[in-house]
N, C-alpha and C positions, 0 to 999 in steps of 0.2 A: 754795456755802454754807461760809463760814468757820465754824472749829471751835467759839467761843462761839455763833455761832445755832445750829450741829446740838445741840448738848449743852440748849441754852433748848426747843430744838426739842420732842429725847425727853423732856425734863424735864416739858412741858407734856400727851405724850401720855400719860408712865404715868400723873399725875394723872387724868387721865381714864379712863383705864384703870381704877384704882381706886375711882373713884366711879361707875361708869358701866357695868362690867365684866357680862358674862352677861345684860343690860335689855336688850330691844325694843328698834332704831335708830330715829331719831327721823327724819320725812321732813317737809321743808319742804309738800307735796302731797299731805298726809294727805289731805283733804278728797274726793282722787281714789283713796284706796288705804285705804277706812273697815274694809273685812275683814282687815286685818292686826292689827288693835286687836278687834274688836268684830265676834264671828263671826252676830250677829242681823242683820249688815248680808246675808247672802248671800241673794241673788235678789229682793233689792230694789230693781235696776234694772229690773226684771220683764222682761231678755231674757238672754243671752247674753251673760257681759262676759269679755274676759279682759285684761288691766292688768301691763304692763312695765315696770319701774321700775330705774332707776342712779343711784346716790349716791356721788359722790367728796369727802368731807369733808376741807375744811382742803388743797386739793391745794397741791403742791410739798415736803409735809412728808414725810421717808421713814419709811414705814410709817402714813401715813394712813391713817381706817379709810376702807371702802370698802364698800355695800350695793351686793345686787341681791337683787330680787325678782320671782316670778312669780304670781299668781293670778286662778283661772280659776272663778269662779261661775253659775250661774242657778237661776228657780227650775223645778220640777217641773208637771205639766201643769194641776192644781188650783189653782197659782199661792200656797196657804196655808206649802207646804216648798218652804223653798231649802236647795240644796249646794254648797258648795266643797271646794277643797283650795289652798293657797297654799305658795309655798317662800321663805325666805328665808336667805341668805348674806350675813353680815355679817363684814368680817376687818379684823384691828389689827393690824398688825408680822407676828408669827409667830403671833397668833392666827386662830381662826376656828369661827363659831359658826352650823353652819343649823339649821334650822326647817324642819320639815315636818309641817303641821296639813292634817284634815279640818274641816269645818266645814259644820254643821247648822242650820236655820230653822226657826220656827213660827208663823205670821202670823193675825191676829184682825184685824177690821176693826174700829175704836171709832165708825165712820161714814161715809157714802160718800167720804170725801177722805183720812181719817185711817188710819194701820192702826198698830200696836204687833207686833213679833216679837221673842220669846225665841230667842236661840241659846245653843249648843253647840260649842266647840274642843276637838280631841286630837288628837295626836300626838308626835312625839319632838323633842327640842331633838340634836343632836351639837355636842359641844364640843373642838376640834382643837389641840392644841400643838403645833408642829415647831417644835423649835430646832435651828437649825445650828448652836451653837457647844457641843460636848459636855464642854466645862471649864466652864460655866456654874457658877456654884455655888450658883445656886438650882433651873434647872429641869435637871437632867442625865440626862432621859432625853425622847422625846417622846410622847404622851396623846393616845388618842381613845377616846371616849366614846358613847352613846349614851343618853340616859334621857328616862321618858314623861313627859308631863305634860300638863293638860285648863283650859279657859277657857270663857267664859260671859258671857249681856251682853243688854241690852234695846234695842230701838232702835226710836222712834215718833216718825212725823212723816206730811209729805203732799207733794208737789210741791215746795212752796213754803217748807218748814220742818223742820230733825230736829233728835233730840235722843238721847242716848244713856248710857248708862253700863256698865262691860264691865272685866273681868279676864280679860286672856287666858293669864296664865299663872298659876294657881291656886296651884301649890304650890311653897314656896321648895325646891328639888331642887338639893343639892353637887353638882356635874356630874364631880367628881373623886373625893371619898371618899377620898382619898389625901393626897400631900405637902404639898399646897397649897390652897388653898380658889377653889373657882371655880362659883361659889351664880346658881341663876340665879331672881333676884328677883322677888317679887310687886310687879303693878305694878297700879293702877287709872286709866282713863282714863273723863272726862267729855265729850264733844262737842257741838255743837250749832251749826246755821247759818239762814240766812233768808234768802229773794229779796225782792225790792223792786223793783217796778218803779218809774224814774227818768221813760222814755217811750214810746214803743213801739218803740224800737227799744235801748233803755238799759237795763239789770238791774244793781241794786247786790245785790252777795252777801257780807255780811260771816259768818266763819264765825269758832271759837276750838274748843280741842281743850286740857286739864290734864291733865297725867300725875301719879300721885302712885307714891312706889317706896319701899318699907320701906328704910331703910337710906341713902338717896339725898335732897339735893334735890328738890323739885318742881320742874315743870317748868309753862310756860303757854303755848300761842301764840294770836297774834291776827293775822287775816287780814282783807283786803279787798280784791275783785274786782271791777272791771267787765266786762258784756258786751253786745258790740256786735252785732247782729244774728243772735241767735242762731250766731255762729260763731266770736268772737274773745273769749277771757277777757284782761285784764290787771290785775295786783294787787299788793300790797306785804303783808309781812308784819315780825312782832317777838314774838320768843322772850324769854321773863322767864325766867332760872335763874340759877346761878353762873356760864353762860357763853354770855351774852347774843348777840342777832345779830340786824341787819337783813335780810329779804331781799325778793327784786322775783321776779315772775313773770309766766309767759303761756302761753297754751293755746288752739290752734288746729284747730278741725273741717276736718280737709285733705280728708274726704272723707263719702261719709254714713255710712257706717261707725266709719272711723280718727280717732281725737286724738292730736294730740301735745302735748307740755306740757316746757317750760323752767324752771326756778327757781335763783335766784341767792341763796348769801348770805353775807353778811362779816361775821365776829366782833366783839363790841366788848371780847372779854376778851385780856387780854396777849399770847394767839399770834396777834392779828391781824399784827404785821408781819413773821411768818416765813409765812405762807400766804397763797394769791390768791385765797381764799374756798373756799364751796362750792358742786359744780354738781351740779343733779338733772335726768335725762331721764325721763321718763314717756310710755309709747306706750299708750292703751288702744283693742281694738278689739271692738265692741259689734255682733252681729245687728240687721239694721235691721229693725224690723216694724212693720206697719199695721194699724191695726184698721176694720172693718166701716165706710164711709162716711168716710176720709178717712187722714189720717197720725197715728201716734200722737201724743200731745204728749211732749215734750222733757222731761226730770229734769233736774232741775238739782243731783242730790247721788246 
């Protein structure tokens, strides 16, 4: 990398940095990872899930950010509470920012297909500076943090259909308090998807997910998936914000348990030709259970 692209390079991540800085990481595969946003999703697979996620955004650029996340939900034996707990590590350069949230369910049936659950998020955000360079003359010392903070969120649908709306970080909380300002923003996200059957063997599932962030852009994705035999998703996606992108995905039932999942995407804003996109892996691995007189039916969200 010659010295005009690094410099185009960091030029393009503090902007981002700046806009973007202490918000929730954005995952192309939301639609497979709904409890990181919207804690009413927990134990609405009605088994055991637990969902691994790796995000390397913008790779080849140094100091890309880079997500991983873990969480592990179900519901309780009455099936009405679900619980989780999920972590998430998100890092930029010399930043680095996790999450670690509990999260609570409370489910109403509006009729035998349909249900609605109110949830509950809390936990601690840590916000991490290490800077190697101690002549810095903005940050000359390094900062770690820990501070609380609680989220909340409705989430109603059936098999076939949801719908959601959720704030999982409630209160705008300076994660510094000190030299420099590092706020970690209220954000509100809306969801919502639907199956369709195409034939019996064909499922069209288009989904979409808006983020709205005080301070920030909106944000909007639009998604659409096929699947083929109950065990092969493939689908295309497109991100609306100040820093647009296409992207392609796929997500394969490797066993009756295990999914694994792929997502690709390419920028369409100025740092596309210093980066070879971005790649997400996704492994979720779900309890397989059966219910009285046959095999359960399949969720499709």
């Amino acid at each position: 990398m010659n010295v005009y692209t690094k410099y185009l390079s960091l030029l393009a991540l503090l902007l981002t940095t700046f806009v973007s800085a202490q918000q929730l990481p954005q995952f192309t595969q939301y639609m497979y990872n709904t409890i990181s946003v919207n804690p009413a999703y927990a134990g609405s697979r009605e088994t055991l899930n637990v969902t691994l996620l790796h995000r390397n955004q913008w790779a080849g650029l140094e100091g890309n950010p880079r997500t991983n996340t873990l969480s592990v939900h179900s519901p309780l034996r009455n099936n009405r509470i679900g619980v989780g707990v999920s972590y998430i590590n998100d890092r930029l350069g010399d930043e680095s920012t996790n999450y670690v949230y509990g999260d609570f369910s409370y489910s109403v049936l509006l009729n035998p297909k349909v249900k609605m659950s109110f949830g509950l998020k809390a936990g601690f955000t840590n916000y991490n500076l290490n800077n190697p360079d101690p002549n810095d003359p903005f940050f000359n010392a390094n900062f770690n943090a820990w501070k609380p903070n609680f989220g909340a969120g409705i989430y109603v649908g059936s098999n076939r259909w949801y719908l959601g709306i959720s704030s999982p970080r409630i209160s705008n909380t300076d994660l510094n308090d000190g030299e420099f300002e590092a706020l970690e923003r209220n954000s509100y996200y809306a969801i919502g998807g639907v199956v369709v059957d195409i034939s019996p063997s064909i499922k069209f599932k288009p989904t979409s997910i808006a983020k709205i962030t005080n301070g920030a852009p909106a944000t909007y994705d639009f998604t659409a998936n096929l699947l083929f035999n109950e065990k092969f998703w493939i689908g295309a996606s497109y991100r609306i914000n100040d820093a647009s992108n296409f992207g392609a995905m796929m997500d394969y039932q490797v066993s009756r348990d295990f999914r694994l999942g792929y997502a690709y995407d390419l920028p369409t804003s100025t740092v596309r030709p210093y980066t070879g996109g971005t790649h997400e892996i996704i492994l979720i691995y779900e309890v397989f259970k059966r219910k009285p007189g046959g095999i359960k039916s399949p969720r499709y969200f």
